[in-house]
C-alpha positions as CSV (number, residue, x, y, z in Angstrom):
1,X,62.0,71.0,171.0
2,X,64.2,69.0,168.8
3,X,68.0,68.3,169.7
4,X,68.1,69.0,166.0
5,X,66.5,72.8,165.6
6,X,68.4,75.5,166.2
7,X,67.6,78.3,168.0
8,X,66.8,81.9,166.7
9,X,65.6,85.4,167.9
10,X,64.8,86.7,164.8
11,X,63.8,84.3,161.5
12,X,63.3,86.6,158.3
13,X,61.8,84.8,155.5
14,X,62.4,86.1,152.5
15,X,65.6,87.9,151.0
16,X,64.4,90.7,149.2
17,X,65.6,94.3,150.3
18,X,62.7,94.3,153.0
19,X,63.7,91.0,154.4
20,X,67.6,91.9,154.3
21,X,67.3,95.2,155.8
22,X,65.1,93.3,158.3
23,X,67.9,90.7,159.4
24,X,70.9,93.7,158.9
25,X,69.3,95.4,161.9
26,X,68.5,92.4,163.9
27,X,72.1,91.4,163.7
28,X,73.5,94.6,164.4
29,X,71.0,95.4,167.4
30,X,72.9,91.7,168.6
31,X,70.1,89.3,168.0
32,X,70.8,86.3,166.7
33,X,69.3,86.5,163.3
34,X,68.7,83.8,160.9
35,X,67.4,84.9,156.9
36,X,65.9,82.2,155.1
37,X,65.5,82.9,151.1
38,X,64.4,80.2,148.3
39,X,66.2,82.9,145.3
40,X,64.6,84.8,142.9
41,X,62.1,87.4,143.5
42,X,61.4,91.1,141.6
43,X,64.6,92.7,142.9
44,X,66.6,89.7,141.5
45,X,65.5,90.6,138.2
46,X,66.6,94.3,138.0
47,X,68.7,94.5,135.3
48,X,69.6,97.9,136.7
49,X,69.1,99.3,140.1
50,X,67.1,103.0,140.4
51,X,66.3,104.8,142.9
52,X,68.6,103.8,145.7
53,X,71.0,106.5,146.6
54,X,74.3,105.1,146.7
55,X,73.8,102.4,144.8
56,X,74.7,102.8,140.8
57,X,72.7,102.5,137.9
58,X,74.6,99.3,136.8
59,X,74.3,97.8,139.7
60,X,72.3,94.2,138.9
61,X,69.5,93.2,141.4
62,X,71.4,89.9,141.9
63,X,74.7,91.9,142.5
64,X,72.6,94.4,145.0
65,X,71.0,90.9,146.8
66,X,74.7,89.8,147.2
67,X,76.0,92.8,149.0
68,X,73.1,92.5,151.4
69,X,73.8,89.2,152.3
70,X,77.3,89.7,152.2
71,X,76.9,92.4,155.1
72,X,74.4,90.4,157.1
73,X,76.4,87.6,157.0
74,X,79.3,90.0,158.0
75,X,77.6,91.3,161.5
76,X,76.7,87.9,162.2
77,X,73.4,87.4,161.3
78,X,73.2,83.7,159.0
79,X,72.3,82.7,156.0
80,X,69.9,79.8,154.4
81,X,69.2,79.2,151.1
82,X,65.6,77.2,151.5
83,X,61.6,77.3,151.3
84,X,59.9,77.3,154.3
85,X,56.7,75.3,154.0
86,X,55.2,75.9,157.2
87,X,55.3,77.9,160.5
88,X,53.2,76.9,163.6
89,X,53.2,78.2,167.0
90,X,55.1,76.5,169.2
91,X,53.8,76.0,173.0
92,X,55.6,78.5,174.7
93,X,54.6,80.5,172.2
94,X,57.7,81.1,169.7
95,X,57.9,80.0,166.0
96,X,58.9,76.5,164.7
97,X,60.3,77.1,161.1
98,X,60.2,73.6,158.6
99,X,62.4,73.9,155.4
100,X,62.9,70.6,153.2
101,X,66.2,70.3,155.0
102,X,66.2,71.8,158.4
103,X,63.8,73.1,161.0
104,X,64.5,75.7,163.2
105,X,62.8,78.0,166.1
106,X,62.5,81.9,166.6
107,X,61.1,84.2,169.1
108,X,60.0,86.0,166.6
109,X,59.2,85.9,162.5
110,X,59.2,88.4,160.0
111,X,57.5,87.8,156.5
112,X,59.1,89.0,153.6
113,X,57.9,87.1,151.1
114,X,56.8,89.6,148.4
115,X,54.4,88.6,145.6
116,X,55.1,87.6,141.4
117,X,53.4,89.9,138.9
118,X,51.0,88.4,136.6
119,X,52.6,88.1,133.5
120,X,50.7,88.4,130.2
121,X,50.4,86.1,127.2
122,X,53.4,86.2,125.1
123,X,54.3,87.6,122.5
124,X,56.3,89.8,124.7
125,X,59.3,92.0,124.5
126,X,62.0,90.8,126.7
127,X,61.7,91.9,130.3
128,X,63.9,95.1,131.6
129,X,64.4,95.8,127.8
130,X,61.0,97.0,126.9
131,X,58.6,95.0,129.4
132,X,59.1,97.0,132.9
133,X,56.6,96.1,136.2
134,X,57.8,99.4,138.3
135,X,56.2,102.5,137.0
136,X,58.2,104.4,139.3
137,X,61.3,102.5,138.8
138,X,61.5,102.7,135.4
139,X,59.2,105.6,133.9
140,X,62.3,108.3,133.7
141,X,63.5,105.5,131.0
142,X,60.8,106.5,128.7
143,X,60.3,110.4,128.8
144,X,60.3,111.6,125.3
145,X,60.0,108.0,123.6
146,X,56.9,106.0,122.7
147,X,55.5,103.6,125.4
148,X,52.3,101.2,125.8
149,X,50.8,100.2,128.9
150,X,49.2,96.7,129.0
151,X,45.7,95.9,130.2
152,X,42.3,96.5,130.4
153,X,41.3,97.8,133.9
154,X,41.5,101.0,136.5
155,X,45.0,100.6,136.7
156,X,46.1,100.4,133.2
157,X,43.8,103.3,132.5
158,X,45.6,105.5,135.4
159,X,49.1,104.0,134.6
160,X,48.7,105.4,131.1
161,X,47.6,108.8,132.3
162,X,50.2,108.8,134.6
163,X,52.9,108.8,131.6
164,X,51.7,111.5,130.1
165,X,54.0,113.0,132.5
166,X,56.3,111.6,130.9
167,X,55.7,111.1,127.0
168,X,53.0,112.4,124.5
169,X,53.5,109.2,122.7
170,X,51.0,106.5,125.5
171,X,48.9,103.8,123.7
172,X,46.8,101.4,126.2
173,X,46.6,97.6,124.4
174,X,43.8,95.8,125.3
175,X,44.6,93.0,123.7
176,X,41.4,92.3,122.7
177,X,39.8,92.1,126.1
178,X,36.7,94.7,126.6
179,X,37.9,97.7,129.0
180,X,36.6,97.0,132.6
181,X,37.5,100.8,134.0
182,X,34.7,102.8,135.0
183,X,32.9,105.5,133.6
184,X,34.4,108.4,135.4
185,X,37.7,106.6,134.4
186,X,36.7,106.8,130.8
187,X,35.7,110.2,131.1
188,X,39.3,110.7,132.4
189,X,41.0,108.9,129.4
190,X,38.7,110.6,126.8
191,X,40.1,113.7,128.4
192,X,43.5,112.6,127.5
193,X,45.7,112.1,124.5
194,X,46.1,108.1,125.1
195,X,45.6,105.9,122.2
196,X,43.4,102.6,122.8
197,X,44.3,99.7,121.4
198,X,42.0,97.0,121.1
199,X,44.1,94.3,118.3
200,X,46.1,91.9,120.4
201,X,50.0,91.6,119.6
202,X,51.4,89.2,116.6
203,X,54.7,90.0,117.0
204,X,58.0,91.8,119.0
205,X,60.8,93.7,116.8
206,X,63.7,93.8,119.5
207,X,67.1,95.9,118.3
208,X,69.4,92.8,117.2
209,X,72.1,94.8,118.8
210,X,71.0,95.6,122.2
211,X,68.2,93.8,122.6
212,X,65.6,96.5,123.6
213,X,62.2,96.7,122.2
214,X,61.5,99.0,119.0
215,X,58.0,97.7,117.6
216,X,54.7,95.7,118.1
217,X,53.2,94.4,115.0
218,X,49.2,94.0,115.7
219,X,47.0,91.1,114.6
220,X,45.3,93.9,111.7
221,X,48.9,94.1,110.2
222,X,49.1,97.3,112.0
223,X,53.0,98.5,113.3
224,X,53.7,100.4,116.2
225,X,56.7,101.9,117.1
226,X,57.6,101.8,121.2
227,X,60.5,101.8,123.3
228,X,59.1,99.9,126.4
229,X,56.1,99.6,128.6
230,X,54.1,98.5,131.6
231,X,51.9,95.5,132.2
232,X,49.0,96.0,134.8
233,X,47.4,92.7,135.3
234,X,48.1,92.6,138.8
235,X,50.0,90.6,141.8
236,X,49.7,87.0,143.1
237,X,50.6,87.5,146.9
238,X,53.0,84.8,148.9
239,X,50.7,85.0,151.5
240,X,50.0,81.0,152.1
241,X,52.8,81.0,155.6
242,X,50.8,84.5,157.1
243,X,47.4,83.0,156.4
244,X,49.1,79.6,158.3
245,X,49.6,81.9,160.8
246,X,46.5,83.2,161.3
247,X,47.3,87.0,160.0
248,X,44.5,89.2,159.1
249,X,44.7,90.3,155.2
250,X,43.7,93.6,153.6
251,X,41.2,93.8,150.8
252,X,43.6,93.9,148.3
253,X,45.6,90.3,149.5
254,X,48.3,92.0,151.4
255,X,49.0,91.3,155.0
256,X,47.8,93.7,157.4
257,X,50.3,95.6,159.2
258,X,50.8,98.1,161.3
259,X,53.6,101.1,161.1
260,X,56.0,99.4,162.3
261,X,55.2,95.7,160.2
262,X,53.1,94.3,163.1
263,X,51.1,91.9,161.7
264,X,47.4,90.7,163.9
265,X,49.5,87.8,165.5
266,X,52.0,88.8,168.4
267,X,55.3,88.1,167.4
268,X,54.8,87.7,163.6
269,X,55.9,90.8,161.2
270,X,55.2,91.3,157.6
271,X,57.4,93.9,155.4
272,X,57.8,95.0,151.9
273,X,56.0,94.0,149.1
274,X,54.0,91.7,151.1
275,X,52.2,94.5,152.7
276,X,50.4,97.2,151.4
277,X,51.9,100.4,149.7
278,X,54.5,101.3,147.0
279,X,56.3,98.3,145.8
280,X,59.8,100.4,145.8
281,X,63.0,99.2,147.0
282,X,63.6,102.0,149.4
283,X,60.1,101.4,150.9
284,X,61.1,97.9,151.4
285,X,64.1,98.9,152.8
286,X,62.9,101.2,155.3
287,X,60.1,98.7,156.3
288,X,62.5,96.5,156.8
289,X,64.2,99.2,159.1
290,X,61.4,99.8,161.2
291,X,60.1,96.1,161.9
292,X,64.0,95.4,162.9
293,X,64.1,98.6,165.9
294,X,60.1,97.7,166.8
295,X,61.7,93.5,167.4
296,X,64.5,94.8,169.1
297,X,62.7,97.0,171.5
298,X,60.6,93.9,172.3
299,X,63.2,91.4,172.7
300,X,66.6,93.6,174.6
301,X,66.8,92.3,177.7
302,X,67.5,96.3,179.2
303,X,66.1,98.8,180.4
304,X,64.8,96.6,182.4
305,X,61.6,97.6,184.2
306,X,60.9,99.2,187.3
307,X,58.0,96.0,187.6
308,X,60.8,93.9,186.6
309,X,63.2,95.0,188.9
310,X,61.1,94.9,191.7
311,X,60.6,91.3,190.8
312,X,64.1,90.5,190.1
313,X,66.1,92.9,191.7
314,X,68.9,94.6,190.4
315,X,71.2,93.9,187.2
316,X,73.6,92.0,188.0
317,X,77.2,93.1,186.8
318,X,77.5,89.7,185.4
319,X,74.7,89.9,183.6
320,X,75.8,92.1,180.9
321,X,76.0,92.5,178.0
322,X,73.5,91.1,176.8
323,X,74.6,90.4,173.4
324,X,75.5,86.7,173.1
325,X,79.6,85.6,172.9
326,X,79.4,84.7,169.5
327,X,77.7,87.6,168.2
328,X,80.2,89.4,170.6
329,X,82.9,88.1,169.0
330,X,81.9,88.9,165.4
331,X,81.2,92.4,166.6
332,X,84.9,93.1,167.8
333,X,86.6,91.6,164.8
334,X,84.9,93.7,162.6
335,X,85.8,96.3,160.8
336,X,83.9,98.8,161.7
337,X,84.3,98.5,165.5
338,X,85.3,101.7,167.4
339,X,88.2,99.5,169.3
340,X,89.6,97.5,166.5
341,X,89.3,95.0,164.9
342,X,90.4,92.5,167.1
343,X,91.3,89.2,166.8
344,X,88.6,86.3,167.3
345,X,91.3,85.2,170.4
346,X,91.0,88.6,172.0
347,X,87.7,89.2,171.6
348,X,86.9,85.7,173.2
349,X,89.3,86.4,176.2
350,X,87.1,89.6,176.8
351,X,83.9,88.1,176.6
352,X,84.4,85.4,179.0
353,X,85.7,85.9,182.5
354,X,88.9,84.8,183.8
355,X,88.9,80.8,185.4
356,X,88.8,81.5,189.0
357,X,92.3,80.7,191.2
358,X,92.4,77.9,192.6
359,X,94.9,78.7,195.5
């Protein structure tokens, strides 16, 4: 290894709410926990946060990524802003991490780094004020007003159906592409009262005041009123660093995990939108939850074994804690610690033993 690289437990990549949860709990469990995040990302452009309890309706994504790594930062775990270009397997079989500034290595590596929607052609209302990728983020928005739903294939069909819940007022715009649902899906839609839309869009009519959408002129010189909508043209995963890696993918391009974000290679873990299932910033979170206890139980150094201590003996009363001083030491002075906060000073004379007398 590198005099240069510095050494990790835990390397999240990615700093979406999967990825921070991820590194909150590795810190706090007292790994040392590096998160590595480029910016960006679909919880970066939230112009409002919904669905998180706790967490207020104005609250922006960027404000809500800032108070994650705020805390993480705050139980010691560290920050990077960077793009990892490549991970390979190191010979003793932990993770070497290359950046375009740094490289590091980890015992272990989670993947957090999400996918981008596939945005439509333009003309296009302006997004979080009448173009919206989270059904179930953003759908309570629209009840009672009119909405479209952009596409041409299963899920645009079953998106628009789906808002019926919602609204009696659900146009589908092709866009002048021929409908690729299937015939039992048609049967579905005919079933329905969802308008089909085959011109493609001319023109947006946004509120000059606020912003938010009000119309779509169509290329027949048709108007139609709406007050938002979804587009369903599908996800372009960031899967290049697991497929590096050697990480089995599903059929749909996610990364194959199990429960608990265990990807097919030992050691590597794969959370939120990355991985298959609702694309929801709770989910993420509570991926991010799980992979962080499941790395933990495989890295703390007790209970140790009875095979273990048979091999080793005993613990050792110098031995422990296992936490490391520095994380040690942030622990104490926070806070939130049952016997202060202390003082960096104090908390560094109790972690390390007194210098032995001479005399």
């Amino acid at each position: 290894m590198s005099s240069s690289e510095t050494e990790y437990e835990v390397a999240v990549v990615g700093g979406g709410p999967a990825g921070l949860t991820t590194a909150l709990y590795g810190a706090r469990l007292g790994h040392e926990t590096v998160l590595i995040d480029r910016g960006g990302g679909r919880a970066a452009m939230m112009a409002d946060t919904h669905n998180v309890i706790g967490v207020t309706e104005e609250v922006s994504g960027n404000e809500f990524l800032a108070t994650g790594r705020e805390q993480v930062q705050s139980y010691g775990g560290t920050f990077e802003r960077g793009f990892v270009t490549d991970i390979e397997r190191t010979e003793d079989d932990r993770f070497r991490l290359s950046t375009s500034d740094t490289e590091l290595v980890a015992d272990r590596v989670v993947l957090a780094t999400g996918f981008s929607d596939e945005r439509p052609d333009p003309p296009l209302p302006r997004t979080g004020k009448g173009l919206h990728y989270c059904l179930h983020c953003d759908a309570y928005m629209f009840v009672d007003e009119p909405v479209y739903v952009m596409g041409h294939g299963e899920a645009a069909a079953h998106v628009a159906m789906i808002m019926l819940n919602m609204t009696d007022d659900v146009d589908i715009l092709t866009r002048g592409a021929e409908p690729t649902w299937s015939e039992e899906t048609a049967a579905q839609l005919d079933a329905h009262p969802v308008d089909i839309v085959t011109e493609d869009i001319a023109g947006v009519e946004n509120d000059p005041d606020s912003g938010w959408l009000e119309a779509l002129e169509f290329e027949d010189g048709t108007r139609r009123e709406y007050r938002g909508g979804f587009p369903m043209y599908g996800s372009d995963y960031n899967t290049a660093l697991a497929e590096g890696l050697g990480c089995d993918l599903t059929d749909g391009g996610e990364i194959d995990v199990d429960d608990h974000g265990r990807t097919s290679q030992a050691g590597v873990f794969a959370v939120g939108d990355i991985t298959p299932g609702h694309n929801q910033v709770p989910v993420a979170m509570g991926q991010g939850a799980k992979a962080g206890l499941a790395i933990h139980k495989e890295l703390r150094e007790f209970p140790r074994s009875a095979d273990e201590i048979e091999r080793d003996g005993p613990v050792a009363a110098d031995e422990v804690p296992a936490i490391s001083p520095e994380l040690m030491a942030t622990a104490v002075a926070h806070e939130g610690h049952a016997g202060g906060p202390r003082s960096d000073a104090s908390a560094e004379a109790d972690a390390e033993p007194p210098a032995a007398d001479d005399d």
